[in-house]
VEXDREN-2710 file (C-alpha; in Angstrom, 1 decimal):
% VEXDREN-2710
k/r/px/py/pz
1/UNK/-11.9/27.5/-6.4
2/UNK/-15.2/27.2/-4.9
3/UNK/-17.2/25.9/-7.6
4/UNK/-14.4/23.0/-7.1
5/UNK/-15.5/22.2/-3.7
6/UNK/-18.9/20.8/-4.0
7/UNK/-18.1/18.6/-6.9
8/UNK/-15.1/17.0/-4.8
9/UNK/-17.1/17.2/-1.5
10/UNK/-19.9/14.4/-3.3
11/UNK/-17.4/13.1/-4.4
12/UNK/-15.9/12.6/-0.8
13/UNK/-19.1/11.2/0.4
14/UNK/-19.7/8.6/-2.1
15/UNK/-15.9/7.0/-2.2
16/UNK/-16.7/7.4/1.5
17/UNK/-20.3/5.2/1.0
18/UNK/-19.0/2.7/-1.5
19/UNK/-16.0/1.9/0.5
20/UNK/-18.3/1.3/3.8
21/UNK/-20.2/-1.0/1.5
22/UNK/-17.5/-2.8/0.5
23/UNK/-16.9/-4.3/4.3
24/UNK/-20.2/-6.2/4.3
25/UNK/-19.7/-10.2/2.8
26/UNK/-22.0/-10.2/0.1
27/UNK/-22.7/-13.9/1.1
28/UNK/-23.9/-12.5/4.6
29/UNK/-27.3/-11.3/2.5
30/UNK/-29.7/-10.7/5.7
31/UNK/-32.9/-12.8/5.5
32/UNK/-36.3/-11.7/7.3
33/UNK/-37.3/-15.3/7.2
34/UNK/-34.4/-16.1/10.2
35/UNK/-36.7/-17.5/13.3
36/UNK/-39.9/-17.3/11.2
37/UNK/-41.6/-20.0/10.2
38/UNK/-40.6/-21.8/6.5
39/UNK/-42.9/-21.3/3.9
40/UNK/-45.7/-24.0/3.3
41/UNK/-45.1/-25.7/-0.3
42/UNK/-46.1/-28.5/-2.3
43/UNK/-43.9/-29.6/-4.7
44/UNK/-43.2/-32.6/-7.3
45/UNK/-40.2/-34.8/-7.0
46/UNK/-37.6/-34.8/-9.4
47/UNK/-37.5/-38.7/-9.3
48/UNK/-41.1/-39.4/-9.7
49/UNK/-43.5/-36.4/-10.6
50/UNK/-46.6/-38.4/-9.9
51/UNK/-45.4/-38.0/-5.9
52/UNK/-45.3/-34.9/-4.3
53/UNK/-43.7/-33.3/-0.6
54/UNK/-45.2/-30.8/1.4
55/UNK/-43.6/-28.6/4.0
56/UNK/-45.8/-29.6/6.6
57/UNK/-44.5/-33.5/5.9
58/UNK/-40.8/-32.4/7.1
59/UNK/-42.2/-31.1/10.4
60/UNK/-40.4/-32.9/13.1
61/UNK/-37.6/-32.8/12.0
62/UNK/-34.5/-31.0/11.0
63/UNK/-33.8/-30.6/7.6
64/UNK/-31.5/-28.4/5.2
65/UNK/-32.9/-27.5/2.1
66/UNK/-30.1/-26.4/-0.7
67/UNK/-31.6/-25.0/-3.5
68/UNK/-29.7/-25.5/-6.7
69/UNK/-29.7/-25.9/-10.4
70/UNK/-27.7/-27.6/-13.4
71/UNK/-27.1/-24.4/-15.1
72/UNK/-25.5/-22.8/-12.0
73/UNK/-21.6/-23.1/-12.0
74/UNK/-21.0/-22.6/-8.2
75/UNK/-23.9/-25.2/-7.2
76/UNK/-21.2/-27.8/-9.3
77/UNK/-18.6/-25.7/-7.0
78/UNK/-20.3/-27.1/-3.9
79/UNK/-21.8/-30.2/-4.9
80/UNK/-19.0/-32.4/-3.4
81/UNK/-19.5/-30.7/-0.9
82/UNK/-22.7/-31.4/-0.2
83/UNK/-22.2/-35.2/-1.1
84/UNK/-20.1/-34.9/1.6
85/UNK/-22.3/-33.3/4.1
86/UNK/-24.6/-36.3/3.3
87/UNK/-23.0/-39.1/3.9
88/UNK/-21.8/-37.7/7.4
89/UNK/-24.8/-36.1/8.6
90/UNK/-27.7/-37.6/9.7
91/UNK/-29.6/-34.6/9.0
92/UNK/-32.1/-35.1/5.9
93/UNK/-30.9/-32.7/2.7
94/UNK/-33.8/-31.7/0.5
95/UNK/-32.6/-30.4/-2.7
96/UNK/-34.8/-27.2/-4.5
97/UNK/-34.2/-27.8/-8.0
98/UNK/-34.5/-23.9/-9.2
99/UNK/-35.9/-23.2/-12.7
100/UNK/-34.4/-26.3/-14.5
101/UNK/-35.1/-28.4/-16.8
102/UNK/-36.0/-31.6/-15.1
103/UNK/-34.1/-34.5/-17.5
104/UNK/-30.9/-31.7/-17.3
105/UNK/-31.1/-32.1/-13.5
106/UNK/-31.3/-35.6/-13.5
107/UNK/-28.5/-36.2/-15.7
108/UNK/-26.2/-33.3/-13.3
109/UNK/-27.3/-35.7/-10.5
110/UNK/-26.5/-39.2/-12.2
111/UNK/-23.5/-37.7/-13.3
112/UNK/-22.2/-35.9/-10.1
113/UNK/-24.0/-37.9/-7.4
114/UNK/-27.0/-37.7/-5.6
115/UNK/-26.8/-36.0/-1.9
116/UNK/-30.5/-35.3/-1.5
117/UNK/-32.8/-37.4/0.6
118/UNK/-35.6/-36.1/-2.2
119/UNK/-35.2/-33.5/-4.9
120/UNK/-37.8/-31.0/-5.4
121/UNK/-39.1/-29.5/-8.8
122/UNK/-39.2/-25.6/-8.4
123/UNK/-40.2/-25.5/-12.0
124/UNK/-41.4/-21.5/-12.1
125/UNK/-39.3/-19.9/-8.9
126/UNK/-42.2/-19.2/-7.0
127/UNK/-41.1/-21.5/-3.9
128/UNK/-37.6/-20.2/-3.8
129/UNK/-39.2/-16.7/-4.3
130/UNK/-41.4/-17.2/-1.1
131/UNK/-37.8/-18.3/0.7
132/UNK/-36.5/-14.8/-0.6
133/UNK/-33.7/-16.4/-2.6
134/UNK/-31.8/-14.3/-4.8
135/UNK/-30.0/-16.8/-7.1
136/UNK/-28.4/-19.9/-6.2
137/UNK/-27.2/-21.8/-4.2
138/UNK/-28.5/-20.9/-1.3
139/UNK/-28.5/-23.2/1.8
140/UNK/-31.5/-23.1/5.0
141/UNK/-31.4/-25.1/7.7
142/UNK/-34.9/-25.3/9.4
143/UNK/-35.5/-27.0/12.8
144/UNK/-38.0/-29.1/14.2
145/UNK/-40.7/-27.0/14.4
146/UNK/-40.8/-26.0/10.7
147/UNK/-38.1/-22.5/11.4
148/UNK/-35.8/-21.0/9.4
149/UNK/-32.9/-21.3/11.6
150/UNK/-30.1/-20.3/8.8
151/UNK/-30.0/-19.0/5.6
152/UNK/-26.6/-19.2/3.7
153/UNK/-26.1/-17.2/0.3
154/UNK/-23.6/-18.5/-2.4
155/UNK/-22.1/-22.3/-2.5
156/UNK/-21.0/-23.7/1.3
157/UNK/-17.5/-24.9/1.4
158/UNK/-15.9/-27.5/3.6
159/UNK/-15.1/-24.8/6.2
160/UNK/-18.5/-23.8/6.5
161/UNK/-19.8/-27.1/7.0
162/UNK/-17.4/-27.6/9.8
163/UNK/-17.6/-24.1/11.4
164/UNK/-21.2/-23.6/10.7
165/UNK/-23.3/-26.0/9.3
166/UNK/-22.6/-29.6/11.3
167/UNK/-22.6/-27.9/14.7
168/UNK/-25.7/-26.0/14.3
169/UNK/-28.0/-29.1/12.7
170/UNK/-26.5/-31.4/15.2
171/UNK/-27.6/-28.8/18.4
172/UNK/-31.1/-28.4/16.9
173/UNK/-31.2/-32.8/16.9
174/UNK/-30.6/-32.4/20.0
175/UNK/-33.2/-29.8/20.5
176/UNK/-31.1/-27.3/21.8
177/UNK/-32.0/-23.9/20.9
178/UNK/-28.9/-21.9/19.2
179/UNK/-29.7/-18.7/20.2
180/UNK/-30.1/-19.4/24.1
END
């Protein structure tokens, strides 16, 4: 009987774990980067590859940066979304075009529509890695002064937009500070 009772006892305790786990929103993915400064980068356009943006170029202003690829079936989830979000925000959208295939892109875009103010050319991962993304779409919104203010795992839907999104990027154009 008692050689019963460990066996069942770890199996108490990891039910006991997993089912804690379980709680957490996987989207809720917890980012060190919140209220740090963005990552410097330089990166190609996806329109013109002879032109290039920095990081330092968007400082200023705020700015979401949705990072995305044709290959990714919820960035095609969210994308109308996102058109959305354009043409209603005043907001710049950058678009991180992660490990793609640049003419694939461009044809997802053509074919889909367009809602970034410039697309970016991630080609190898490395500026996505230095956001610590873990696949995409992810969504940042960074303020003014070049800060993460938001990081948002997994496509955005319309209620996030409206709950989220739109109120935060419209009190950081104001230059009010969310966490006051």
């Amino acid at each position: 009987m008692t050689r019963f009772l460990l066996p069942l006892g770890a199996f108490l305790l990891l039910a006991i774990a997993l089912a804690a786990g379980m709680r957490h929103d996987p989207r809720a993915l917890p980012s060190p980067l919140i209220d740090k400064p963005a990552p410097e980068f330089e990166l190609p356009l996806l329109e013109d590859r002879t032109r290039s943006v920095r990081a330092s170029e968007m400082r200023g202003k705020v700015w979401v940066l949705n990072v995305w690829a044709s290959w990714c079936a919820p960035c095609q989830l969210e994308h109308s979304v996102l058109v959305d979000f354009a043409a209603r925000s005043r907001v710049p959208m950058i678009g991180l075009n992660y490990k793609d295939k640049p003419e694939a892109a461009r044809q997802w875009l053509g074919r889909l529509g367009n809602p970034y103010a410039a697309t970016l050319v991630d080609a190898d991962g490395a500026t996505g890695i230095d956001f610590g993304v873990y696949g995409v779409p992810e969504t940042f919104v960074i303020d003014q002064a070049g800060v993460i203010r938001l990081r948002h795992a997994g496509p955005v839907s319309a209620e996030f937009v409206e709950r989220t999104l739109l109120p935060l990027v419209r009190e950081l154009a104001r230059g009010e500070d969310p966490h006051a």
